[in-house]
C-alpha positions as CSV (number, residue, x, y, z in Angstrom):
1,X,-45.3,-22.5,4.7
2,X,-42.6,-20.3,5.9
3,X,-43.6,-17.3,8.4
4,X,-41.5,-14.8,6.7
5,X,-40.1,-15.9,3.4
6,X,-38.9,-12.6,2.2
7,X,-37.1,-11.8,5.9
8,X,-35.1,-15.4,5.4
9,X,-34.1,-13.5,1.7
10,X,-32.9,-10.7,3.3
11,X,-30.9,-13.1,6.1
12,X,-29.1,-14.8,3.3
13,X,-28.7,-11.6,1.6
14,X,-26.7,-9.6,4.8
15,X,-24.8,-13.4,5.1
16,X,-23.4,-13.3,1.8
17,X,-22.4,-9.7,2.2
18,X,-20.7,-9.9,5.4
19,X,-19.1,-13.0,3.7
20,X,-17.9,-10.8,0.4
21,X,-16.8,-8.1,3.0
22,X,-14.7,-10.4,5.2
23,X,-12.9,-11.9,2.0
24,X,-12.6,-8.4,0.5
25,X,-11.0,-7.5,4.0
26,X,-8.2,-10.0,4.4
27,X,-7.3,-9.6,1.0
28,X,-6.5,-5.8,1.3
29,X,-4.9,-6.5,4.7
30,X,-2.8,-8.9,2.5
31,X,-1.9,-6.2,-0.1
32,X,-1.1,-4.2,2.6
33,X,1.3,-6.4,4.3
34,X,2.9,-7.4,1.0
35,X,3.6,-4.0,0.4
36,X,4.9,-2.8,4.0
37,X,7.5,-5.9,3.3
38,X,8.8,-4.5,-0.5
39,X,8.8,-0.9,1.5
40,X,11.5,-2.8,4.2
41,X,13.3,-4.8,1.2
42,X,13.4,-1.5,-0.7
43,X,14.6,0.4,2.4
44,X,17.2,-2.1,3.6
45,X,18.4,-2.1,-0.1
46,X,19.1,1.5,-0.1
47,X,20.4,1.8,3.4
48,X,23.0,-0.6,2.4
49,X,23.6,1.1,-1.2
50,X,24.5,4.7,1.1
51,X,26.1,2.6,3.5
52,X,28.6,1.6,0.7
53,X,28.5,4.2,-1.5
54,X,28.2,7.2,0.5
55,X,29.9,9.7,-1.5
56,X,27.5,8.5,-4.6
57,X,24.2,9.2,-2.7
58,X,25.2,12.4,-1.5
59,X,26.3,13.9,-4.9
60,X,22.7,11.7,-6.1
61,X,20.8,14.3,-3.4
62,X,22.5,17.2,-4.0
63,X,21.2,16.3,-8.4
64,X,18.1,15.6,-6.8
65,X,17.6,19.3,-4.6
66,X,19.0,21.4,-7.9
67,X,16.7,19.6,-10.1
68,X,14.0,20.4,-7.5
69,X,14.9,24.0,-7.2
70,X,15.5,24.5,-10.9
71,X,12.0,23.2,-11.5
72,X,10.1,25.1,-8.5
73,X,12.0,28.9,-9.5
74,X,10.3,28.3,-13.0
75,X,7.2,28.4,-11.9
């Protein structure tokens, strides 16, 4: 007969949790490091786009702030 059936429960139990935990963990960290790599694709992309098109992405920021302050003095 086992001295403390319910404590070897409760062992198991915690196991199986820090297991879920751990697997939950390095699949976030994943997640997270997938998307910190389409952030640098996405900012290479763009640096390269002003790069070569510089007059383009300035007139594109200059829509971008009257839009911006069109929709703010409306309020």
């Amino acid at each position: 007969m086992a001295a403390n059936p319910e404590g070897m429960g409760s062992e198991r139990t915690a196991s199986r949790v820090s297991d879920v935990m751990s697997t939950m963990k390095e699949a976030a960290q994943e997640k997270v490091e997938q998307g910190r790599a389409k952030v640098r694709q996405l900012t290479n992309g763009l640096e390269t786009s002003v790069q070569e098109q510089p007059m383009r992405a300035v007139l594109i920021a200059l829509g971008i702030g009257f839009l911006a302050g069109y929709l703010i003095r409306r309020r």
